[in-house]
KEKOLGU-523082 format. One record per residue (C-alpha): x, y, z. Coordinates in steps of 0.25 Angstrom, whole numbers, padded with zeros to 4 digits, always signed. Example, Ala and Ser with C-alpha at 12.3 -4.5 7.8 and 13.67 -1.06 7.14 Angstrom:
# residues 2
+0049-0018+0031;+0055-0004+0029;
# end
This chain:
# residues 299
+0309+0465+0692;+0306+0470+0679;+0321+0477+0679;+0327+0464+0683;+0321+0458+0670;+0325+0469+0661;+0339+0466+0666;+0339+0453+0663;+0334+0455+0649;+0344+0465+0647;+0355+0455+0652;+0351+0444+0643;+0349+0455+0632;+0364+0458+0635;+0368+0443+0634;+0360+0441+0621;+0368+0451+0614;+0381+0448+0620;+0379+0435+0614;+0373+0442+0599;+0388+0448+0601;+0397+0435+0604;+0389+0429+0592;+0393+0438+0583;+0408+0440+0588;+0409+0424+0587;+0403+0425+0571;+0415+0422+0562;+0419+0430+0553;+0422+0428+0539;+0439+0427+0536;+0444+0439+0528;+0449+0428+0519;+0436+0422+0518;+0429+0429+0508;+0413+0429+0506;+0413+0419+0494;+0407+0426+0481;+0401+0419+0471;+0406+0419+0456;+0400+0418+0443;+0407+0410+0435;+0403+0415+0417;+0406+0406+0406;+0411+0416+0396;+0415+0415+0381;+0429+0415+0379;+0433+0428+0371;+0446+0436+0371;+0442+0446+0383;+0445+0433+0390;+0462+0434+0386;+0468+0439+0397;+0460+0429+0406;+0463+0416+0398;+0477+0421+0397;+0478+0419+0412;+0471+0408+0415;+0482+0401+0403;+0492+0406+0409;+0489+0397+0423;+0492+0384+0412;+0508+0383+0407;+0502+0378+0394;+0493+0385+0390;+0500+0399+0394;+0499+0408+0382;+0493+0422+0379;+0492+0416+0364;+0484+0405+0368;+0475+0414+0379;+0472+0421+0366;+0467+0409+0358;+0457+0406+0368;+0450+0418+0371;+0450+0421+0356;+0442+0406+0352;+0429+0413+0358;+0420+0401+0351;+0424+0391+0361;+0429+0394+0374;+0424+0397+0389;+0428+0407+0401;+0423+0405+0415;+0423+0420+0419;+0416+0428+0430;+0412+0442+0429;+0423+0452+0436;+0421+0462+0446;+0431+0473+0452;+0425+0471+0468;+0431+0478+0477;+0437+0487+0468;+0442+0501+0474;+0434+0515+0470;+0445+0528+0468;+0451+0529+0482;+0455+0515+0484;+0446+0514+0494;+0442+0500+0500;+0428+0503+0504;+0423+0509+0489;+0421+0496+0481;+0416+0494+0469;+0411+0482+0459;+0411+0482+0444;+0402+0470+0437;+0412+0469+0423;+0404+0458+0422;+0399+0462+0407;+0414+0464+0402;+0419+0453+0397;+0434+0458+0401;+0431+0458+0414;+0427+0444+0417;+0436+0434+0427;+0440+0422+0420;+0442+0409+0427;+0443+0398+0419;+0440+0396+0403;+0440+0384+0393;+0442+0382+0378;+0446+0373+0367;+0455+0377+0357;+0458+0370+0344;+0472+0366+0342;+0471+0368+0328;+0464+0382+0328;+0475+0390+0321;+0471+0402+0331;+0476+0396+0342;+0487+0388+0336;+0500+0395+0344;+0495+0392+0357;+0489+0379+0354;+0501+0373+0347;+0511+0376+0359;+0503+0369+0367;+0502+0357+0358;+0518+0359+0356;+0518+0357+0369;+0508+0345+0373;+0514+0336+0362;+0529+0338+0369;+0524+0333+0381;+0516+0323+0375;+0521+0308+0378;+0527+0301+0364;+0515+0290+0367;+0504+0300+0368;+0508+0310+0357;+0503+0303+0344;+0488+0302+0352;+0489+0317+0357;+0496+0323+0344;+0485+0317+0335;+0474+0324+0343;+0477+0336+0342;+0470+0339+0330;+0460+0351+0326;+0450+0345+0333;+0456+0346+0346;+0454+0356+0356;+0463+0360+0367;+0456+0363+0380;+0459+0375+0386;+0452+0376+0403;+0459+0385+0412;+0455+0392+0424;+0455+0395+0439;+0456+0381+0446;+0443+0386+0456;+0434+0387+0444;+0423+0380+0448;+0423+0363+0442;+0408+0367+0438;+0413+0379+0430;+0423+0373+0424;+0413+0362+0420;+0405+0372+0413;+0416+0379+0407;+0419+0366+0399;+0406+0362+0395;+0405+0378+0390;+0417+0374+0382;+0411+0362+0377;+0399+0371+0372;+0408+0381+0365;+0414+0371+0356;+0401+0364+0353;+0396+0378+0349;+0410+0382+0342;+0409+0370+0333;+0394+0374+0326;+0395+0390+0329;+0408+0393+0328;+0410+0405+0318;+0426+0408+0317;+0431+0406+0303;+0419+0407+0296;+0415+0392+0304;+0428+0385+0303;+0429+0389+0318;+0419+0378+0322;+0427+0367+0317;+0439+0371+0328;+0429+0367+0338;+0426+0354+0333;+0436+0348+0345;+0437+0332+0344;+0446+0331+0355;+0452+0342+0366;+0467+0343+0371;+0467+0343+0385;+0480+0348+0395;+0477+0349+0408;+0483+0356+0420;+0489+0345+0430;+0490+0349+0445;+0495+0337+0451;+0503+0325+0448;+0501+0314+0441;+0493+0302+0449;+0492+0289+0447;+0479+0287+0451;+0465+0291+0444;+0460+0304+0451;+0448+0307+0445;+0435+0301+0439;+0439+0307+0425;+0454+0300+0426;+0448+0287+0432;+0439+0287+0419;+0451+0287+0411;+0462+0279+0417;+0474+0282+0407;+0482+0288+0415;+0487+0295+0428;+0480+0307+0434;+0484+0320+0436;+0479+0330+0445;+0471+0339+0433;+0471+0353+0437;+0457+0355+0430;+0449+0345+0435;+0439+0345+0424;+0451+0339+0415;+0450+0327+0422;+0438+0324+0413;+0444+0328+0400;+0457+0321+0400;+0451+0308+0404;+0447+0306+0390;+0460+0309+0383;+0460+0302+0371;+0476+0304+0371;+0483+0299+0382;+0485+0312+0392;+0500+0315+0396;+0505+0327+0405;+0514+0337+0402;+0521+0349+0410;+0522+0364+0406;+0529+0376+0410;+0525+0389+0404;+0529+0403+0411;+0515+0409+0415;+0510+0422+0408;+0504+0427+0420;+0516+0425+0430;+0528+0422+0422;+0530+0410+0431;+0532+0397+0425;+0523+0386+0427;+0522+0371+0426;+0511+0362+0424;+0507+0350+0420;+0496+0346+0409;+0487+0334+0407;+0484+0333+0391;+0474+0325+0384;+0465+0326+0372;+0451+0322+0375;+0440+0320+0364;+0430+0329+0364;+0419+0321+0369;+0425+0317+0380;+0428+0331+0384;+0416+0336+0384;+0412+0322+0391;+0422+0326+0402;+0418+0339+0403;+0403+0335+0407;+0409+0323+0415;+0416+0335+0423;+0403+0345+0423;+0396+0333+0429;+0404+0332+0440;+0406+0347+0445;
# end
């Protein structure tokens, strides 16, 4: 009898594992195309010229604004200006040998040179003689397009005072980042205008922005219906479909009536030419910095 029971166990022993074995053969397994997610840590940087090549690129993804003149100008306005960057690492490099199993990590996280950049903001005067090529292309370029009704109004804000918004990026950019990328911004030129040192001080008065110049990426066509808070706010006119959603709550506020305008430019990356459409507006200050909480409010 007490071998009978010592088989039996043994059977149900046998059954329990064979069962042990089916759970784990039924376990799904992860896709190879489904990576682990990694988290990311996303720095708000000073801009400085280290930054070129960077900004360079990401101006390159915009018809308009597609020059290595202009990329200059911006990284070298180090007093106001913001980069959204994240410390690079070389993963999954190979040693000497090439082979796949000796990997490696460097942190370059202290070099500056090193970092990945995703998106960045500035404001540049469009009266600062330091950026004067670039910036007078592009207002060549807006008053061309601008409808004979509209011009007077435009044209007369564009003074030294005025600040051209500068926000480019990687569309997956986090909203919330975004958001804080702005309100940095805001924070620069508020600093810029009582520390500012350039020129022995004259610099601070460049920042002294009464209104900014908007022109915004369009992604879709133009609708006839409101299709967002900030448009339904403003009522003025048709909506497009904003490529930057946060510009949305800036150009509701134009104090100029906002017209649209399409540009091709041959990219410096690619050599390809592209085509896109822009929204443009000026916006006094205070309303931008108004929409620019209305947006951190609501990401």
């Amino acid at each position: 009898d007490e071998d009978e029971d010592e088989d039996e166990d043994e059977d149900e022993d046998d059954e329990n594992n064979n069962d042990e074995a089916k759970k784990k053969k039924k376990k799904k397994k992860r896709p190879a195309s489904d990576p682990p997610s990694a988290p990311y840590e996303f720095l708000l940087e000073e801009m400085g010229p280290h930054f070129t090549t960077s900004i360079r690129t990401l101006l390159s993804t915009s018809p308009m604004y597609s020059s290595y003149s202009l990329a200059e100008a911006v990284t070298d306005q180090v007093s106001v200006g913001t980069v959204v960057a994240q410390p690079v690492a070389a993963a999954g490099a190979d040693k000497k040998g090439g082979s796949k199993k000796q990997k490696y990590e460097v942190d370059m996280s202290e070099d500056p040179n090193n970092r990945g950049v995703f998106s960045f903001g500035t404001l540049l005067n469009l009266e600062d003689e330091e950026v004067s090529a670039p910036i007078s292309k592009i207002l060549t370029l807006l008053k061309s397009s601008c409808p004979p009704s509209t011009l007077p109004s435009f044209s007369r804000h564009l003074t030294s005072t005025t600040g051209l918004l500068l926000t480019l990026g990687l569309i997956n950019v986090p909203h919330s980042i975004t958001a804080s990328l702005l309100q940095a911004l805001i924070a620069d030129v508020e600093w810029a205008r009582e520390n500012a040192t350039g020129e022995g001080g004259a610099e601070r008065d460049l920042y002294k922005f009464s209104h900014v110049l908007v022109a915004s990426a369009v992604d879709g066509e133009k609708r006839s219906g409101p299709n967002s808070k900030a448009f339904r706010k403003a009522g003025r006119w048709s909506v497009p479909e904003l490529r930057r959603v946060e510009d949305e709550f800036i150009l509701c506020s134009s104090v100029t009536e906002p017209f649209e305008l399409e540009v091709k430019a041959k990219s410096l990356v690619t050599g390809e030419v592209k085509t896109q459409k822009y929204a443009v507006g000026v916006v006094e200050w205070s309303k931008f910095v108004a929409g620019v909480e209305e947006f951190a409010s609501m990401v």
